[in-house]
C-alpha positions in Angstrom: 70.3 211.9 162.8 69.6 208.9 160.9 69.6 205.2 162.6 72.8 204.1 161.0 74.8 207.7 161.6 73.5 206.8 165.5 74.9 203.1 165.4 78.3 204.1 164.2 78.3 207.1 166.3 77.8 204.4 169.0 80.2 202.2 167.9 82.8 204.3 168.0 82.1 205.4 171.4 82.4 201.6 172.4 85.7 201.3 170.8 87.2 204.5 172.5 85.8 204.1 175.9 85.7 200.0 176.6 82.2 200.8 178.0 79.3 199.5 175.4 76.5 202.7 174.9 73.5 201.2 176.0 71.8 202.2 172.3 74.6 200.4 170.9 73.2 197.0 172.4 69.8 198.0 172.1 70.1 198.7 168.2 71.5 194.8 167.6 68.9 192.1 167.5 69.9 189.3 169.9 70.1 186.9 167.1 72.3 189.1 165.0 75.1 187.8 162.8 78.2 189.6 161.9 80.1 187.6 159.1 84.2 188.7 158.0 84.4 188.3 154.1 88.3 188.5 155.0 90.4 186.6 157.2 89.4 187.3 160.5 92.3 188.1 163.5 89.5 186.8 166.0 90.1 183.1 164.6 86.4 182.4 162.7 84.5 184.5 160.5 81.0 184.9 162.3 80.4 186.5 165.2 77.4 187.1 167.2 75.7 190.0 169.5 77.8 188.6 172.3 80.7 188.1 170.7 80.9 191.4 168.7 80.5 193.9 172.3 83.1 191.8 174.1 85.4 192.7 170.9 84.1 195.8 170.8 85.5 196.0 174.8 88.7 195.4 174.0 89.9 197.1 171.1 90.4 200.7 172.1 91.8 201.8 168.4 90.2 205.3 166.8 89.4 205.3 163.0 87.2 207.8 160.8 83.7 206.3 158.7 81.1 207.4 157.0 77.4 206.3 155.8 78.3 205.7 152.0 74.5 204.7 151.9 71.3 204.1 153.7 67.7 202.8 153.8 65.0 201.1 155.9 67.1 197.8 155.1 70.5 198.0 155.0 72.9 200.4 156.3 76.3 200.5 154.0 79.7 202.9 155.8 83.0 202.5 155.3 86.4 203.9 156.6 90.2 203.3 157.5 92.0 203.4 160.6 94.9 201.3 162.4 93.8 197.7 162.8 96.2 195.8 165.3 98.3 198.5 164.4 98.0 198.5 160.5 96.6 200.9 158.8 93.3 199.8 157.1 90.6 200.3 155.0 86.6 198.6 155.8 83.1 198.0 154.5 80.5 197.3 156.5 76.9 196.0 155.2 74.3 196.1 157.5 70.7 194.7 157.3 68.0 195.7 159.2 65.4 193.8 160.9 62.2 195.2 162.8 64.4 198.1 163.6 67.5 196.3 164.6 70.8 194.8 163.2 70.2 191.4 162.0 72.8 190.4 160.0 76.5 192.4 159.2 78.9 191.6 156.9 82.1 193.0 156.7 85.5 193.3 154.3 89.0 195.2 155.3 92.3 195.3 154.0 95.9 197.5 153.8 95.2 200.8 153.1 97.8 201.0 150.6 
């Protein structure tokens, strides 16, 4: 399994349970950044480490993704699913950094 299939896979498990997978924290860099190219419901549009796990915490909603692509450096997925109880589409961009997520950026909207 490849390093972004095991951070999604991890994410996900952090959304359905509350309870952060300890490879979930591990695989984010302490300094990471997590930047919303659309309008953000958490009131800014960066995030940090911090800041992304407690969100991660508290939203319990299910949705499907998939790797749409994936190298050393960047980790591109997408996917759809109810987002305070919308349905809607996302992108995620990831950059990697001495194995870890450094920087994220992000996009969603209606999915129709």
């Amino acid at each position: 399994m490849t390093f972004g299939q095991k951070f999604i896979d991890n994410l996900r498990k952090g959304h359905l349970s509350g309870e952060i997978p300890t490879e979930l924290a591990d695989a984010m860099s302490d300094d990471l950044i997590w930047t919303s190219l659309a309008k953000s419901s958490l009131g800014n549009q960066s995030r940090g480490k911090e800041e992304w796990l407690d969100y991660i915490k508290n939203d319990n909603e299910d949705y499907s993704s998939e790797i749409v692509y994936e190298n050393d450096e960047i980790v591109v997925w997408k996917g759809a699913g109810n987002i305070n109880g919308v349905p809607q589409v996302f992108l995620f961009c990831m950059n990697i950094e001495g194995e870890k997520i450094k920087y994220v950026q992000h996009v969603r909207g209606p999915a129709t």
